[in-house]
N, CA, C and O atoms as a printed pandas DataFrame, in Angstrom:
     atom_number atom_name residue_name chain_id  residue_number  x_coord  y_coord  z_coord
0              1         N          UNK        A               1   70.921  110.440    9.270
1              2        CA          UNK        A               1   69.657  110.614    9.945
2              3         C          UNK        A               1   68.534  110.228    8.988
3              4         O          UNK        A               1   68.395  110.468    7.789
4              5         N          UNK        A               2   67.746  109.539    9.885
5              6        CA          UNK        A               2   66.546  109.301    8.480
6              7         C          UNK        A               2   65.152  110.007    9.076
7              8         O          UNK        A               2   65.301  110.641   10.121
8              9         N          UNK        A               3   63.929  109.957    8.551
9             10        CA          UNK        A               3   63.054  110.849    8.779
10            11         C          UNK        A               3   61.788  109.291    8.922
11            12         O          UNK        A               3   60.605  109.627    8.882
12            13         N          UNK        A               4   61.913  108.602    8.989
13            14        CA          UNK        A               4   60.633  107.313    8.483
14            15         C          UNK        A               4   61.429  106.081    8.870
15            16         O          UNK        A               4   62.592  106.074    8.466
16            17         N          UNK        A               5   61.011  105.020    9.592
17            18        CA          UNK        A               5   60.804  103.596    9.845
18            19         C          UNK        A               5   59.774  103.411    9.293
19            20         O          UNK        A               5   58.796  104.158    9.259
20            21         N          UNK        A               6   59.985  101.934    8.603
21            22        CA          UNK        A               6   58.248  101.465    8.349
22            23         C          UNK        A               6   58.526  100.068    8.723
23            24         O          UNK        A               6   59.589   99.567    8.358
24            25         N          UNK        A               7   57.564   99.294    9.509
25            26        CA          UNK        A               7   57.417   97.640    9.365
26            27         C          UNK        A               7   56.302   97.448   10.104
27            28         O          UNK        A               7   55.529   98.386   10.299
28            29         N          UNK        A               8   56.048   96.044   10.677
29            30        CA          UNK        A               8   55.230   96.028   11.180
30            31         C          UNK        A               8   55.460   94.607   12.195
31            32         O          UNK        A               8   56.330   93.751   12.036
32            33         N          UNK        A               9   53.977   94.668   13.702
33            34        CA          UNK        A               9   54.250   94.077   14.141
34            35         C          UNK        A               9   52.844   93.484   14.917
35            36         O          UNK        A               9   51.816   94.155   15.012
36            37         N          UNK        A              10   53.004   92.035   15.479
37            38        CA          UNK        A              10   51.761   91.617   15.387
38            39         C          UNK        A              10   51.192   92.370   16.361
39            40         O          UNK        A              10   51.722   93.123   17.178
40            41         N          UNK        A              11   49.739   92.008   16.136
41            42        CA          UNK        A              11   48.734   93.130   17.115
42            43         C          UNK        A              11   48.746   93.141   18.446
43            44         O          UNK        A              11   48.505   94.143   19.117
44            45         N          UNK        A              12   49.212   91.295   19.192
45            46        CA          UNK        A              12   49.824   91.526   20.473
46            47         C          UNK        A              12   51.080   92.338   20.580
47            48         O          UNK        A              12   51.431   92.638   21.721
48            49         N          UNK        A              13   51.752   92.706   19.654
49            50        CA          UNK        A              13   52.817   93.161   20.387
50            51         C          UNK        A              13   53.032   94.509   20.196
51            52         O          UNK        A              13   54.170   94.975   20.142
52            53         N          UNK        A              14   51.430   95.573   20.024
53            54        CA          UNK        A              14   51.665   96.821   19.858
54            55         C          UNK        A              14   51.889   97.661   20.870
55            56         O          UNK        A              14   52.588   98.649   20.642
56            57         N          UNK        A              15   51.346   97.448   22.194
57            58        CA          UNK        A              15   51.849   98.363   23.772
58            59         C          UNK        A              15   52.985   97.231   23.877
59            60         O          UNK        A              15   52.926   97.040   25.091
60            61         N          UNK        A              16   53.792   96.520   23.502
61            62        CA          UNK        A              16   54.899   96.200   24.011
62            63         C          UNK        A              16   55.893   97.449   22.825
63            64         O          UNK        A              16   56.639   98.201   23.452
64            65         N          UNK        A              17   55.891   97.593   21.620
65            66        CA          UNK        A              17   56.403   98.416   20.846
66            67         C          UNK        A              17   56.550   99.534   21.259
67            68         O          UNK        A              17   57.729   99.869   21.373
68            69         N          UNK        A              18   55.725  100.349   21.566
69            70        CA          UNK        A              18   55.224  101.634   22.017
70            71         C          UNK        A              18   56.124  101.483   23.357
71            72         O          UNK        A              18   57.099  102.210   23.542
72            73         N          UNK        A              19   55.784  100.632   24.140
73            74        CA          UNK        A              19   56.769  100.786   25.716
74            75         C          UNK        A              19   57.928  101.127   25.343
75            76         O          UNK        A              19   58.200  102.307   25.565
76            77         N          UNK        A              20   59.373   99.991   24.440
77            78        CA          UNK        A              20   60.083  100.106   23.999
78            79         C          UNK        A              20   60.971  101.151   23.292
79            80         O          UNK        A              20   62.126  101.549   23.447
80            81         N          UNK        A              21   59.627  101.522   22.179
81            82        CA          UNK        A              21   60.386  102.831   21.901
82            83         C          UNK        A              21   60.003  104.378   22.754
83            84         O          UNK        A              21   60.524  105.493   22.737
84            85         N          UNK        A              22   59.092  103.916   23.312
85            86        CA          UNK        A              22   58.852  104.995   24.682
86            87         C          UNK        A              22   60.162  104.741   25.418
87            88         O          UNK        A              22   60.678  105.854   25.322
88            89         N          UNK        A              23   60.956  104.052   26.034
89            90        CA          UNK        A              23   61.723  103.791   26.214
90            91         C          UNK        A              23   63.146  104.436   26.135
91            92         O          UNK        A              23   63.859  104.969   26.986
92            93         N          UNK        A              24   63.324  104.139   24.523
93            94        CA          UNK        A              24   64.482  104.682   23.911
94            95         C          UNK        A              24   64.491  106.058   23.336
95            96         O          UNK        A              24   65.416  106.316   22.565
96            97         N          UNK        A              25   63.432  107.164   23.639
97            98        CA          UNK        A              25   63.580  108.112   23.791
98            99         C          UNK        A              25   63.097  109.100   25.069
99           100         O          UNK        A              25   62.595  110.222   24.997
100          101         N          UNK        A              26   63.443  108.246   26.349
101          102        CA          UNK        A              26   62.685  108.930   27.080
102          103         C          UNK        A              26   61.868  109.437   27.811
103          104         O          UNK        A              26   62.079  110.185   28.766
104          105         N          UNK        A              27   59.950  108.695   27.015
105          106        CA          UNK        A              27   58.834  109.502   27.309
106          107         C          UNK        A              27   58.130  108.357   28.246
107          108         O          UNK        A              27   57.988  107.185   27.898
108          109         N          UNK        A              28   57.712  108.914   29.508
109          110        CA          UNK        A              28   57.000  107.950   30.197
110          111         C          UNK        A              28   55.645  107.372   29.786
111          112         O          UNK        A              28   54.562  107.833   30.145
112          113         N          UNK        A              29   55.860  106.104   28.836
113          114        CA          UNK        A              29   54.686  105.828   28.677
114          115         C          UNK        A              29   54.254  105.285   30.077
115          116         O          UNK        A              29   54.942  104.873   31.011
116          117         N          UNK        A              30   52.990  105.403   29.944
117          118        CA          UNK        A              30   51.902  104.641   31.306
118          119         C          UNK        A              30   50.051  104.327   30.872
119          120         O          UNK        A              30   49.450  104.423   29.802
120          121         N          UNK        A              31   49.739  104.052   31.836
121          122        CA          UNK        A              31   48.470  103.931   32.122
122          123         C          UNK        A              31   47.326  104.562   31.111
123          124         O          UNK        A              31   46.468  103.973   30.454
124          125         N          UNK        A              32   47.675  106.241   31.241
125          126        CA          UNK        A              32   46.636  107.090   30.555
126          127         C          UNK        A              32   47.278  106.803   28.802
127          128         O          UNK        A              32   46.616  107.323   27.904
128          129         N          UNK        A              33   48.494  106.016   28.423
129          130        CA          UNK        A              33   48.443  106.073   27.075
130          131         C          UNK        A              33   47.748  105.018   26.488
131          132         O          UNK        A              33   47.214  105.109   25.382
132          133         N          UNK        A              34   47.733  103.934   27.244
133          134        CA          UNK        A              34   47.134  102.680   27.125
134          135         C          UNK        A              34   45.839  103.193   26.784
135          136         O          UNK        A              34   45.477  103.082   25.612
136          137         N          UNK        A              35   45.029  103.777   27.685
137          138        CA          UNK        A              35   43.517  104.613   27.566
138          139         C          UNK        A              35   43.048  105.231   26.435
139          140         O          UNK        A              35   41.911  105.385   25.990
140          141         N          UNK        A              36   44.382  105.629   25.967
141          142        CA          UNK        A              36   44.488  106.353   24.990
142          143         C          UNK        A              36   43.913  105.845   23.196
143          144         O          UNK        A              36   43.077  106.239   22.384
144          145         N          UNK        A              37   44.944  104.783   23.282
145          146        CA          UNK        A              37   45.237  103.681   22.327
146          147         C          UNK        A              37   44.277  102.372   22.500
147          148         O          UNK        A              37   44.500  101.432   21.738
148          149         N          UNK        A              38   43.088  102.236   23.578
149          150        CA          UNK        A              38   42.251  101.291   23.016
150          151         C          UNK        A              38   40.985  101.260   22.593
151          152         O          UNK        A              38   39.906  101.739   22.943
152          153         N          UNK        A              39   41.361  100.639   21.831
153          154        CA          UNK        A              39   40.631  100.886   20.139
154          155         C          UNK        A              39   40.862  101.450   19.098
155          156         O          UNK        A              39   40.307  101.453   17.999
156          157         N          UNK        A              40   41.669  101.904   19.483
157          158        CA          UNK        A              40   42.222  103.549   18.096
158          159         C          UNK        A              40   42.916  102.574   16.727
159          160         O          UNK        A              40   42.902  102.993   15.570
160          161         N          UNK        A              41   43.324  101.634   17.008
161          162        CA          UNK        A              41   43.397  100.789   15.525
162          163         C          UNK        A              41   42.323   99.638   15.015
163          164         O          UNK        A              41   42.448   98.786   14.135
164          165         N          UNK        A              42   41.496   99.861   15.679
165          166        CA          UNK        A              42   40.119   98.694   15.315
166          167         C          UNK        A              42   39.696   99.033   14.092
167          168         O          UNK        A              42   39.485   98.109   13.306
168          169         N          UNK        A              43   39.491  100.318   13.684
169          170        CA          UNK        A              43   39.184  100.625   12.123
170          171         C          UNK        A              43   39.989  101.377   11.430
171          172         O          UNK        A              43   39.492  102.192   10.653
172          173         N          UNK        A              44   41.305  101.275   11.549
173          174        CA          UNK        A              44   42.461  101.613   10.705
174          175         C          UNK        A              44   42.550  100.673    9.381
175          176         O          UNK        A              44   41.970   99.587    9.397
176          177         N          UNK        A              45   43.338  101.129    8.137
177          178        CA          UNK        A              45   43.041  100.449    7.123
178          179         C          UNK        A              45   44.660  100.789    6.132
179          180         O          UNK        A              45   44.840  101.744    5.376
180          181         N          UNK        A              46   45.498   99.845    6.407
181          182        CA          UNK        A              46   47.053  100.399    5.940
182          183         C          UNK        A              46   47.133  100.475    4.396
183          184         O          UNK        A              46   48.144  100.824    3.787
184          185         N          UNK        A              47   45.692  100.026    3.697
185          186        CA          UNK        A              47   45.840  100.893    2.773
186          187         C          UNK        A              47   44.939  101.998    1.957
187          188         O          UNK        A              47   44.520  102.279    0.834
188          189         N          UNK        A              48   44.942  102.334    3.038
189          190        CA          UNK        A              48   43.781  103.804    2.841
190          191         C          UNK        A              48   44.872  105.122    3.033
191          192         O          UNK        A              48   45.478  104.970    4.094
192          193         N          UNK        A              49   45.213  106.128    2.451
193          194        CA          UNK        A              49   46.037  107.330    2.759
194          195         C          UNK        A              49   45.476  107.853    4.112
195          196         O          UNK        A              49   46.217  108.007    5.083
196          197         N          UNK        A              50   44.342  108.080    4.141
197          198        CA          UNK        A              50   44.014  108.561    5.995
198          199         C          UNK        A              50   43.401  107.288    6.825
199          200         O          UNK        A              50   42.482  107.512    7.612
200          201         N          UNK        A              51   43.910  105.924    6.655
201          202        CA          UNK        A              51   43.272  105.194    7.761
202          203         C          UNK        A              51   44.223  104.794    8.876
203          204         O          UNK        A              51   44.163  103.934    9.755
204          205         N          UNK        A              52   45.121  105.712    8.540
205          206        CA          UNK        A              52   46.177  105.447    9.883
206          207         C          UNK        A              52   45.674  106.255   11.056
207          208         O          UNK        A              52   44.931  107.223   10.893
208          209         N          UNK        A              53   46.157  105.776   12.441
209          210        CA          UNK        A              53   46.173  106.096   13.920
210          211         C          UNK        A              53   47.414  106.445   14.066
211          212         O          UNK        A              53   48.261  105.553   14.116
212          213         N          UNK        A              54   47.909  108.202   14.193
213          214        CA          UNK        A              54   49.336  108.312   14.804
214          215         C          UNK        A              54   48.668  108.969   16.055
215          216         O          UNK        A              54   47.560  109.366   16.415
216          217         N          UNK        A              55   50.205  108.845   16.611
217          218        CA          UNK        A              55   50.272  109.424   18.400
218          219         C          UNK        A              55   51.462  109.502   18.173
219          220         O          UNK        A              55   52.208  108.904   17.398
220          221         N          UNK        A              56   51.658  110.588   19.184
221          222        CA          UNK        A              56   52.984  111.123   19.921
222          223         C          UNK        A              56   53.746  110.624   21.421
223          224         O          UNK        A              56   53.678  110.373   22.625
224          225         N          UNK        A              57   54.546  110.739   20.110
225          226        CA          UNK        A              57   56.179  110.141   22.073
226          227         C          UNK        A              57   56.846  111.618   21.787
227          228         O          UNK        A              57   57.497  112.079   20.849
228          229         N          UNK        A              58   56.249  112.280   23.372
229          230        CA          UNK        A              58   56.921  113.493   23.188
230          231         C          UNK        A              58   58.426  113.276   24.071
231          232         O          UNK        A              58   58.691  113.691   25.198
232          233         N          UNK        A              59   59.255  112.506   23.165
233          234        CA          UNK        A              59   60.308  112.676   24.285
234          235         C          UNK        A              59   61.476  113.239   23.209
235          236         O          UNK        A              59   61.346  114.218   22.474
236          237         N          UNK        A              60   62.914  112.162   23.337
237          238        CA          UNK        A              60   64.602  113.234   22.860
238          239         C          UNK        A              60   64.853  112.389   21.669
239          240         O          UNK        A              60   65.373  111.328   22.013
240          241         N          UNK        A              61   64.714  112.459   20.702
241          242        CA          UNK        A              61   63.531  113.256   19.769
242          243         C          UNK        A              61   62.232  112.995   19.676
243          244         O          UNK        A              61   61.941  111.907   19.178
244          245         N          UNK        A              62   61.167  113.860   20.101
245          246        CA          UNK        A              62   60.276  113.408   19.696
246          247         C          UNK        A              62   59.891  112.727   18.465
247          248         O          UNK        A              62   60.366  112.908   17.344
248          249         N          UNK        A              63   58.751  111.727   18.903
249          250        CA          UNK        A              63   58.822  111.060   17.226
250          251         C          UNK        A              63   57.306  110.808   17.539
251          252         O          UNK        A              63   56.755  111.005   18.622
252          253         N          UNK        A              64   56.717  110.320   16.344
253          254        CA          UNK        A              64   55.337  109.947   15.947
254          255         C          UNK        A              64   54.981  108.850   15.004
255          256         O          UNK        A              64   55.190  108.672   13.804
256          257         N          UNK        A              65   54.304  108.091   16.047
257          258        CA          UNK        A              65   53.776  106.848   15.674
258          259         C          UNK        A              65   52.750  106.403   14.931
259          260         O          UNK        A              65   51.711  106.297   15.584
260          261         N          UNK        A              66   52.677  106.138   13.923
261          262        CA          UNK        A              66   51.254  105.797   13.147
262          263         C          UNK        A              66   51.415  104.166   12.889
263          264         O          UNK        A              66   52.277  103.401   12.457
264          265         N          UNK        A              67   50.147  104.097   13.383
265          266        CA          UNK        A              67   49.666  102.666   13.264
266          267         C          UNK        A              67   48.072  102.064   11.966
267          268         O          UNK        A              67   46.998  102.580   11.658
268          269         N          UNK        A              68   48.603  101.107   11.686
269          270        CA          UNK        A              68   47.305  100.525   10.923
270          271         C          UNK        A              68   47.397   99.314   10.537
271          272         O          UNK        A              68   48.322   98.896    9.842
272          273         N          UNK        A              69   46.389   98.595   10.977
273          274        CA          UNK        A              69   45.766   97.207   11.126
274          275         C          UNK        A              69   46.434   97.043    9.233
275          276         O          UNK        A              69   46.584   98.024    8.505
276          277         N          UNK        A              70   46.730   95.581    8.803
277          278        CA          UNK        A              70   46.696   95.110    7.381
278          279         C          UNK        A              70   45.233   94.732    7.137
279          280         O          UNK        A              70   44.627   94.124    8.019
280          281         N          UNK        A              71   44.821   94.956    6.346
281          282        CA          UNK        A              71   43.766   94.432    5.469
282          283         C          UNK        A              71   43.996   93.077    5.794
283          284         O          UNK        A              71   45.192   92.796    5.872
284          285         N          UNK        A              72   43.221   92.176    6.001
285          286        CA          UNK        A              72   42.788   90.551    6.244
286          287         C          UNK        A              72   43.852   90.119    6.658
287          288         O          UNK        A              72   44.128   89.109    6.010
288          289         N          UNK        A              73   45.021   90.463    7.801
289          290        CA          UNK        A              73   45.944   90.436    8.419
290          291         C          UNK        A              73   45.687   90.007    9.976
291          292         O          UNK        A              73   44.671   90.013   10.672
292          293         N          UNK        A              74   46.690   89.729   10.160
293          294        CA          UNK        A              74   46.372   89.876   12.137
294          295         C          UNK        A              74   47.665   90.452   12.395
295          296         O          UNK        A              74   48.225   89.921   13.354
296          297         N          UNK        A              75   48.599   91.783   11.588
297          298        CA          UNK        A              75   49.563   92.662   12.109
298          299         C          UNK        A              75   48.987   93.887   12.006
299          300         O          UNK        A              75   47.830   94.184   11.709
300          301         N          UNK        A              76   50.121   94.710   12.342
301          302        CA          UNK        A              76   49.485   96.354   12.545
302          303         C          UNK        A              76   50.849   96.829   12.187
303          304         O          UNK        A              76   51.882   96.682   12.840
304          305         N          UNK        A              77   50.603   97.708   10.492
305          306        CA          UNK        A              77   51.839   98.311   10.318
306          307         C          UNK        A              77   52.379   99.134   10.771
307          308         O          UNK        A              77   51.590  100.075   10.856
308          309         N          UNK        A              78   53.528   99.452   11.236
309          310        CA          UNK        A              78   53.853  100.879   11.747
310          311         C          UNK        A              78   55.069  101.820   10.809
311          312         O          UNK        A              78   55.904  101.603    9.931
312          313         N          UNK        A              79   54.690  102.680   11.412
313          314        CA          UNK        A              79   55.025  104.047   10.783
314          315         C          UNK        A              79   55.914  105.144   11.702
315          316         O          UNK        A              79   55.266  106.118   12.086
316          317         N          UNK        A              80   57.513  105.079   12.146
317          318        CA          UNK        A              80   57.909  106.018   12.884
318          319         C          UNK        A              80   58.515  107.020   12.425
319          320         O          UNK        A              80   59.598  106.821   11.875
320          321         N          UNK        A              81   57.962  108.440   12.528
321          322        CA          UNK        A              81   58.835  109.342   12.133
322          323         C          UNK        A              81   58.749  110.221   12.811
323          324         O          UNK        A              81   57.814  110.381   13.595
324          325         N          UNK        A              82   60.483  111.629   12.548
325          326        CA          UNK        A              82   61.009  112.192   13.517
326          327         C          UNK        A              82   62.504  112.235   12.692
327          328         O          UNK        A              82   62.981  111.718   11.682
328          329         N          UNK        A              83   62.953  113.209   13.794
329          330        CA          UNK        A              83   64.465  113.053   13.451
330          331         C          UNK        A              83   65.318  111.953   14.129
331          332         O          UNK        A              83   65.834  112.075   15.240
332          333         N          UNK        A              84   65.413  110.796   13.281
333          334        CA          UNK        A              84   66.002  109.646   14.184
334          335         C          UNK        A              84   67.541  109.403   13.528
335          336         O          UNK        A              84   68.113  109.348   12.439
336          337         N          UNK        A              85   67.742  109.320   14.672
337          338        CA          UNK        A              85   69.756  109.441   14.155
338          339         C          UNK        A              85   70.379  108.027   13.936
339          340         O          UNK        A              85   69.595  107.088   14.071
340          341         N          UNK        A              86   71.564  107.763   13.645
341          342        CA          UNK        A              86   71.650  105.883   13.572
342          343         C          UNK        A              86   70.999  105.239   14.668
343          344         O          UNK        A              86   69.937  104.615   14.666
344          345         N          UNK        A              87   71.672  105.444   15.465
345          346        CA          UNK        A              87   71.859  104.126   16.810
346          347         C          UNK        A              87   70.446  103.928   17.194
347          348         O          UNK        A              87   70.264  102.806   17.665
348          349         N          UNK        A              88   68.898  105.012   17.113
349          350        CA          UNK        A              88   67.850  104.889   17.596
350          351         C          UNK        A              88   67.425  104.436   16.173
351          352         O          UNK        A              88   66.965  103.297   16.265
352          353         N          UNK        A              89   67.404  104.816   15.090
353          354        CA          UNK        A              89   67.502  103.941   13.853
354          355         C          UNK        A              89   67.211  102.282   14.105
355          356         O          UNK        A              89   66.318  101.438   14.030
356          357         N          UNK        A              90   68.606  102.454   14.454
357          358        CA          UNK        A              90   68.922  100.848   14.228
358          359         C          UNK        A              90   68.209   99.736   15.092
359          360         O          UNK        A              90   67.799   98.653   14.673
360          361         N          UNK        A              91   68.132  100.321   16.653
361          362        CA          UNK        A              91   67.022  100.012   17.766
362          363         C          UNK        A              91   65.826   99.662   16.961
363          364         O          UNK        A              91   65.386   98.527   16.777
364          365         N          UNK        A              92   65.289  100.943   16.438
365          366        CA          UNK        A              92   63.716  100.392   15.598
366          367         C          UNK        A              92   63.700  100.003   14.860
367          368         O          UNK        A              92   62.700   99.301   14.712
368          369         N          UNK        A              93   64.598  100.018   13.798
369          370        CA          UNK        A              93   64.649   98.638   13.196
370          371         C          UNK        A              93   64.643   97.255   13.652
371          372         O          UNK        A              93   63.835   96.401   13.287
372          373         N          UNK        A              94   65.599   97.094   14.477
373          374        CA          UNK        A              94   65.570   95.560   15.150
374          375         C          UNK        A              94   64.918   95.373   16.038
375          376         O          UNK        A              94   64.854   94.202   16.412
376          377         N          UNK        A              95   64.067   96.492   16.855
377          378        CA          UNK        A              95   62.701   95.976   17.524
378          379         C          UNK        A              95   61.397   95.262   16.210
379          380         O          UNK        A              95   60.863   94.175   16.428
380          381         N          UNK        A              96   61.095   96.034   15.014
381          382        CA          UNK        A              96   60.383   95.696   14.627
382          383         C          UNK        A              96   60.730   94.290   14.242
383          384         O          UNK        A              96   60.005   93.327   14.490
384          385         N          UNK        A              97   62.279   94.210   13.409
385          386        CA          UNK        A              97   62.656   92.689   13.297
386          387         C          UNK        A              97   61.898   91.826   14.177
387          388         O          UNK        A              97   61.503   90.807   13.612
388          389         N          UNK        A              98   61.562   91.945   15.463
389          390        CA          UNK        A              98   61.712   90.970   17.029
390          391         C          UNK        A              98   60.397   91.008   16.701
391          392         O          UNK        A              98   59.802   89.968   16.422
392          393         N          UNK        A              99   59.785   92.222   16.697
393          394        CA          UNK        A              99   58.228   91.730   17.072
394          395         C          UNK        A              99   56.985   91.848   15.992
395          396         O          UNK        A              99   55.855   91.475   16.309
């Protein structure tokens, strides 16, 4: 079991990420999360200790997402943690691979 994913993925493909691993545990993302999440990484800073944006996927296991734009980048690093067991592991790993 590990406690942390880290990678990252480009800035189009951050509500496709979030769907995905909304997805693979569960939690209905929709509409009001989208609402939620725009703008919330416009002044994030991945290397600042507090310039991250996390949110919650309250689903089986819950897990928590932190996001932050790279410095003079056009990705957005992410940050998943939780109690994640292999097989959902390995999922977020090779989603981030993809995107």
């Amino acid at each position: 079991m590990v406690q942390s994913i880290d990678g990252w993925v480009s800035e189009d493909n951050v509500v496709r990420f979030l769907e995905y691993v909304s997805r693979y545990v569960g939690y209905d993302y929709g509409e009001l999360d989208e609402v939620a999440l725009t703008g919330a990484v416009d002044h994030t800073d991945d290397e600042s200790v507090d310039g991250w944006f996390s949110y919650p996927l309250e689903g089986v296991p819950p897990l928590t997402v932190s996001l932050a734009r790279t410095v003079g980048g056009s990705v957005v690093s992410v940050r998943v943690q939780g109690q994640i067991e292999g097989a959902l592991a390995a999922r977020l790993e090779t989603l981030l691979d993809l995107l």
